[in-house]
SELUMVEX-817015 format. One record per residue (C-alpha): x negated, y negated, z negated; residue in one letter; residue number from 0. Coordinates in steps of 0.2 Angstrom, whole numbers, padded with zeros to 4 digits, always signed. Layout:
BEGIN
@east:X north:Y up:Z code:A pos:NUM;
...
# end
This chain:
BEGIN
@east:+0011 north:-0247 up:+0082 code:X pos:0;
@east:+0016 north:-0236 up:+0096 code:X pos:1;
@east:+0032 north:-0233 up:+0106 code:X pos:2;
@east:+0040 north:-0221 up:+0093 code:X pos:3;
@east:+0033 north:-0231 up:+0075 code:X pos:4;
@east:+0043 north:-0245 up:+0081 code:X pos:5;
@east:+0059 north:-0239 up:+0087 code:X pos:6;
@east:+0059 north:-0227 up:+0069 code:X pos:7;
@east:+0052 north:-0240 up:+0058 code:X pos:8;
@east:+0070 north:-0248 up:+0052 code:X pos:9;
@east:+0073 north:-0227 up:+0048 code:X pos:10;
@east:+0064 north:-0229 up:+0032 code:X pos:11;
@east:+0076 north:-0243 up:+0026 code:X pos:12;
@east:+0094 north:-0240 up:+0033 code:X pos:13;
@east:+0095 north:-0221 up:+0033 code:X pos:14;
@east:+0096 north:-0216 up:+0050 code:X pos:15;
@east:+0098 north:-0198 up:+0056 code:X pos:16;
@east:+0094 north:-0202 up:+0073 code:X pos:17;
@east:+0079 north:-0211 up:+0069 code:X pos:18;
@east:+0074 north:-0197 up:+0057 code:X pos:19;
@east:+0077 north:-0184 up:+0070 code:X pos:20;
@east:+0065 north:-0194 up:+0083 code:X pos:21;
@east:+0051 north:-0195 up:+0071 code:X pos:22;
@east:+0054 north:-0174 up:+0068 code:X pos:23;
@east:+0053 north:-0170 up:+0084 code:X pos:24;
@east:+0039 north:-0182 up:+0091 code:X pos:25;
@east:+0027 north:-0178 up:+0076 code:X pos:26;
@east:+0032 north:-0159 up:+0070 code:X pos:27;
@east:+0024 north:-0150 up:+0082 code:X pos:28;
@east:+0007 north:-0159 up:+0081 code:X pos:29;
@east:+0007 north:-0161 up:+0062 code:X pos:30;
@east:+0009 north:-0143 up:+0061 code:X pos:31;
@east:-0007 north:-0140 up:+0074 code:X pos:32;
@east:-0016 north:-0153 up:+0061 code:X pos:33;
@east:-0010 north:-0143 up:+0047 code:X pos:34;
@east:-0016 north:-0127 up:+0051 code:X pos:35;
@east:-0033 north:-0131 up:+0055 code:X pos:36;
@east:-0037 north:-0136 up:+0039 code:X pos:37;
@east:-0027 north:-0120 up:+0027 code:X pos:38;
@east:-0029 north:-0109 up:+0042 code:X pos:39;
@east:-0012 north:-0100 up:+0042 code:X pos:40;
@east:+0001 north:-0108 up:+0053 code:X pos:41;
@east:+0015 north:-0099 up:+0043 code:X pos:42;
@east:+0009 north:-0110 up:+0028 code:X pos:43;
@east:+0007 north:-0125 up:+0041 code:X pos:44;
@east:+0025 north:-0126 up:+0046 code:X pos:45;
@east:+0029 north:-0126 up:+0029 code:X pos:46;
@east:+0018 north:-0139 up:+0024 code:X pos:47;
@east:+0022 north:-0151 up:+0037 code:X pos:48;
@east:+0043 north:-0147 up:+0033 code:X pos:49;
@east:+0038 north:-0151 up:+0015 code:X pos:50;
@east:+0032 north:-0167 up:+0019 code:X pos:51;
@east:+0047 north:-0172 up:+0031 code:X pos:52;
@east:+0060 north:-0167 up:+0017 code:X pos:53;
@east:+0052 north:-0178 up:+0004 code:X pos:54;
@east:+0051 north:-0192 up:+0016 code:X pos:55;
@east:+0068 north:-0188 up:+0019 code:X pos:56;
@east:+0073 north:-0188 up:+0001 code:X pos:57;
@east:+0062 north:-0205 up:-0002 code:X pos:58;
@east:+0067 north:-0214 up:+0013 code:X pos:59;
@east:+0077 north:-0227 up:+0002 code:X pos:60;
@east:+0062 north:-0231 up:-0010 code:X pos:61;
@east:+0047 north:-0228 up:+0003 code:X pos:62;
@east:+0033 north:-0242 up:+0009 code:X pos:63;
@east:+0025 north:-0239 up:+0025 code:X pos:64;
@east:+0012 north:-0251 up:+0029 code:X pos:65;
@east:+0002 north:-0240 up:+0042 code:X pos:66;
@east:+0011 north:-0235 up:+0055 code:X pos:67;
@east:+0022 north:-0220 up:+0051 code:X pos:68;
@east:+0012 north:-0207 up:+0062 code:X pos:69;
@east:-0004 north:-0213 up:+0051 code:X pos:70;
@east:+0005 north:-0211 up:+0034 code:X pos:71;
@east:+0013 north:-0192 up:+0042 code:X pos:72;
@east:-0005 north:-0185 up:+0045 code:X pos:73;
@east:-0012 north:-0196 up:+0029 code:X pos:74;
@east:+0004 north:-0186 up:+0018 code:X pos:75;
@east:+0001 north:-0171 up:+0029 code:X pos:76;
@east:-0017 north:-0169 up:+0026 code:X pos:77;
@east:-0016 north:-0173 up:+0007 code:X pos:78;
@east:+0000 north:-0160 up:+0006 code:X pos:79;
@east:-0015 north:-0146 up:+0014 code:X pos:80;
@east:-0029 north:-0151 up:+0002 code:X pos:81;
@east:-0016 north:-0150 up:-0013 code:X pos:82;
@east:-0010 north:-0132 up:-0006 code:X pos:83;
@east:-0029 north:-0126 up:-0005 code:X pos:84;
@east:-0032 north:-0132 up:-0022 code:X pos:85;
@east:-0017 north:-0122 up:-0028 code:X pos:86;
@east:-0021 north:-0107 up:-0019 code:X pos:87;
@east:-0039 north:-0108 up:-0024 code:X pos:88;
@east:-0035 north:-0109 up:-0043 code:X pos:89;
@east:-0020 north:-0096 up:-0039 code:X pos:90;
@east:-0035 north:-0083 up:-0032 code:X pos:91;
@east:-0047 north:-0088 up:-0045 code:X pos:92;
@east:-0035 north:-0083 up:-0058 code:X pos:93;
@east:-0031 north:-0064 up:-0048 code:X pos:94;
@east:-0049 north:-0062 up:-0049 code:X pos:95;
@east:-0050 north:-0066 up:-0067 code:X pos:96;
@east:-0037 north:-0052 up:-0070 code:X pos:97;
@east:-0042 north:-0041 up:-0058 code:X pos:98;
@east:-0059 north:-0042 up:-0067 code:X pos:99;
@east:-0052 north:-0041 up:-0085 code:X pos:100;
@east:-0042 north:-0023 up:-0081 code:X pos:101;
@east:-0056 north:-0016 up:-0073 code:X pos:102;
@east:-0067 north:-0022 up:-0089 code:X pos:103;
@east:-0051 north:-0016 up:-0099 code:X pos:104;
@east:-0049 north:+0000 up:-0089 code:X pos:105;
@east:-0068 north:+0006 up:-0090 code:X pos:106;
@east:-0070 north:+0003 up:-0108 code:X pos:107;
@east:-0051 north:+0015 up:-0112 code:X pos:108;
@east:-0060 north:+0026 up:-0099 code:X pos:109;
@east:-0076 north:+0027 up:-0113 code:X pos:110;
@east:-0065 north:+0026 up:-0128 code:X pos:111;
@east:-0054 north:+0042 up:-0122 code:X pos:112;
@east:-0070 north:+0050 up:-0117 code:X pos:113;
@east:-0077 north:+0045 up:-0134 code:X pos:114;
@east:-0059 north:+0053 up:-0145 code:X pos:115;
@east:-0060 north:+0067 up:-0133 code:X pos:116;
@east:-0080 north:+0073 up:-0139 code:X pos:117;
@east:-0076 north:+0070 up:-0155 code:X pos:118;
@east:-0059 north:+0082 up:-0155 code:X pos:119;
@east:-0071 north:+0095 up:-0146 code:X pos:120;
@east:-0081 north:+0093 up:-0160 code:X pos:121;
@east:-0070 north:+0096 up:-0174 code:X pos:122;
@east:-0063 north:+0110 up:-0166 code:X pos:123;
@east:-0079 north:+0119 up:-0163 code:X pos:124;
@east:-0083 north:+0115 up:-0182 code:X pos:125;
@east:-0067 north:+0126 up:-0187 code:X pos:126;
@east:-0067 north:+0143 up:-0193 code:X pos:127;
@east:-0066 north:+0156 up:-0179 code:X pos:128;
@east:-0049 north:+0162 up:-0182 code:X pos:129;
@east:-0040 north:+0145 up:-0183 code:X pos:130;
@east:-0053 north:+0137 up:-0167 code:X pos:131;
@east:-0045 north:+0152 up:-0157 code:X pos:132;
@east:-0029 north:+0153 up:-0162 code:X pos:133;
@east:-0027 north:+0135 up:-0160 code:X pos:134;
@east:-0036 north:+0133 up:-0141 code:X pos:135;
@east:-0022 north:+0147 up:-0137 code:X pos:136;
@east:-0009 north:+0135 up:-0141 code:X pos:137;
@east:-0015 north:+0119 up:-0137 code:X pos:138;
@east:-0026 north:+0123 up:-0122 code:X pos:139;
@east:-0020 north:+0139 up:-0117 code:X pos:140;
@east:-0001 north:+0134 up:-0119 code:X pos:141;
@east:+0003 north:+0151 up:-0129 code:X pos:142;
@east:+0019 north:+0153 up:-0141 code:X pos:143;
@east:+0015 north:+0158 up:-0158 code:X pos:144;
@east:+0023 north:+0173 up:-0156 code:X pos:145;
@east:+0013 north:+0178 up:-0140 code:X pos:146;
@east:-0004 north:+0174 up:-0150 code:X pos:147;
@east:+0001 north:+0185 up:-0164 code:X pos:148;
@east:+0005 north:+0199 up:-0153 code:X pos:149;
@east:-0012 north:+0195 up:-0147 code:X pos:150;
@east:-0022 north:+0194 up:-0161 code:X pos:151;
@east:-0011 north:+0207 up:-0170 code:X pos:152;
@east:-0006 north:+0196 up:-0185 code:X pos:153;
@east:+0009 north:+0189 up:-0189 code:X pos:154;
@east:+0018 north:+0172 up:-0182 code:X pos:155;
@east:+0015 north:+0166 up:-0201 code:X pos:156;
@east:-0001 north:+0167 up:-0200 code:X pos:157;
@east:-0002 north:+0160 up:-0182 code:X pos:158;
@east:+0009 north:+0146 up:-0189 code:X pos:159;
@east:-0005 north:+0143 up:-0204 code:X pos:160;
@east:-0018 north:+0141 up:-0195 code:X pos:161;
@east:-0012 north:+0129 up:-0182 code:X pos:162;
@east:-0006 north:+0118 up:-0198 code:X pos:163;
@east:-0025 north:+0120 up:-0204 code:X pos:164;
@east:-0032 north:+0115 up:-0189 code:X pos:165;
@east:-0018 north:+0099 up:-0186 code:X pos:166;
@east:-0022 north:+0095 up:-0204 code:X pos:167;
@east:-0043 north:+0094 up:-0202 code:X pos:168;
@east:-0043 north:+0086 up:-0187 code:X pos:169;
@east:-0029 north:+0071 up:-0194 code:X pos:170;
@east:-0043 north:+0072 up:-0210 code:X pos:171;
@east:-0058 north:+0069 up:-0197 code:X pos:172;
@east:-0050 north:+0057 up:-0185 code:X pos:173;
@east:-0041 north:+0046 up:-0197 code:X pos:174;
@east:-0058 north:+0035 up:-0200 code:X pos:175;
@east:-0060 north:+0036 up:-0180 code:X pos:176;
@east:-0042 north:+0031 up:-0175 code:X pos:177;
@east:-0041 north:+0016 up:-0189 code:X pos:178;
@east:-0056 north:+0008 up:-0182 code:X pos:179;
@east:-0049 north:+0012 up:-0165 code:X pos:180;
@east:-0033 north:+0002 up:-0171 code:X pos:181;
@east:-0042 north:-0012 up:-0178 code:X pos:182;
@east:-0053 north:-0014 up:-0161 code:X pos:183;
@east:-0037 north:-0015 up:-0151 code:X pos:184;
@east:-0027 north:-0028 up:-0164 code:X pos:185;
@east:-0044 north:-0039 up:-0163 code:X pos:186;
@east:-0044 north:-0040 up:-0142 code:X pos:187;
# end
């Protein structure tokens, strides 16, 4: 038992901030060397090694040293690292997991969009001529009804017609598309 285990070793069972405060400044600096060679962050050392003096601290009343008390530091030091790595492994493990599932999730929303987006080009090209142009102007050209009339030379009803026409066949030709588009996203 060295110098500084013997004059702190009645600490443990009486209480002593004096003793407490030797044993924190005779082993911190060290400990927090030892600490940070084995997470590699001293940042996450110091903290380690202040953990471990607090629950000390905390436990003092109820605490059995039967090494010396530098052996049972560096013992409670180097288990409190292991236990740290371990949680930051299963902490990064788990990021890597998500990170993985929204890219996955992201790719396959990427193809489904791609997929509604074909199959509304689609319908539109399969309209009549009149309603497929009068209905790019509003939708994909961003023309009022009355602009397309003037246009076209019809009147706005007629304008307003066909948009319904389109609206109506493409709700009729997509509602088989988006149910099972529904029913794909519920089941995920």
């Amino acid at each position: 038992m060295d110098k500084t285990d013997s004059s702190t070793s009645g600490f443990f069972k009486s209480g002593d901030t004096k003793a407490f405060e030797v044993l924190f400044k005779t082993y911190y600096p060290a400990l927090c060397i030892y600490a940070k060679k084995i997470v590699n962050d001293l940042d996450e050392a110091k903290d380690i090694v202040q953990d471990v003096f607090v629950k000390m601290y905390d436990n003092r009343a109820t605490m059995e040293v039967n090494a010396s008390v530098k052996s049972y530091l560096y013992r409670s030091v180097h288990n409190a690292c292991l236990n740290h790595l371990k949680r930051k492994n299963t902490h990064n493990n788990h990021n890597e997991y998500l990170k993985y599932q929204t890219q996955q999730s992201d790719n396959h929303d990427t193809m489904e969009q791609t997929e509604l987006e074909e199959k509304i080009w689609n319908i539109i090209q399969g309209l009549p001529e009149q309603c497929r142009r009068i209905f790019t102007m509003n939708r994909f050209e961003g023309l009022k009804n009355k602009e397309i009339a003037e246009t076209l030379g019809i009147s706005i009803r007629t304008v307003e017609t066909q948009i319904s026409k389109a609206l109506k066949v493409l709700r009729e030709h997509l509602a088989d598309f988006l149910m099972t588009f529904l029913l794909l996203a519920l089941s995920v």
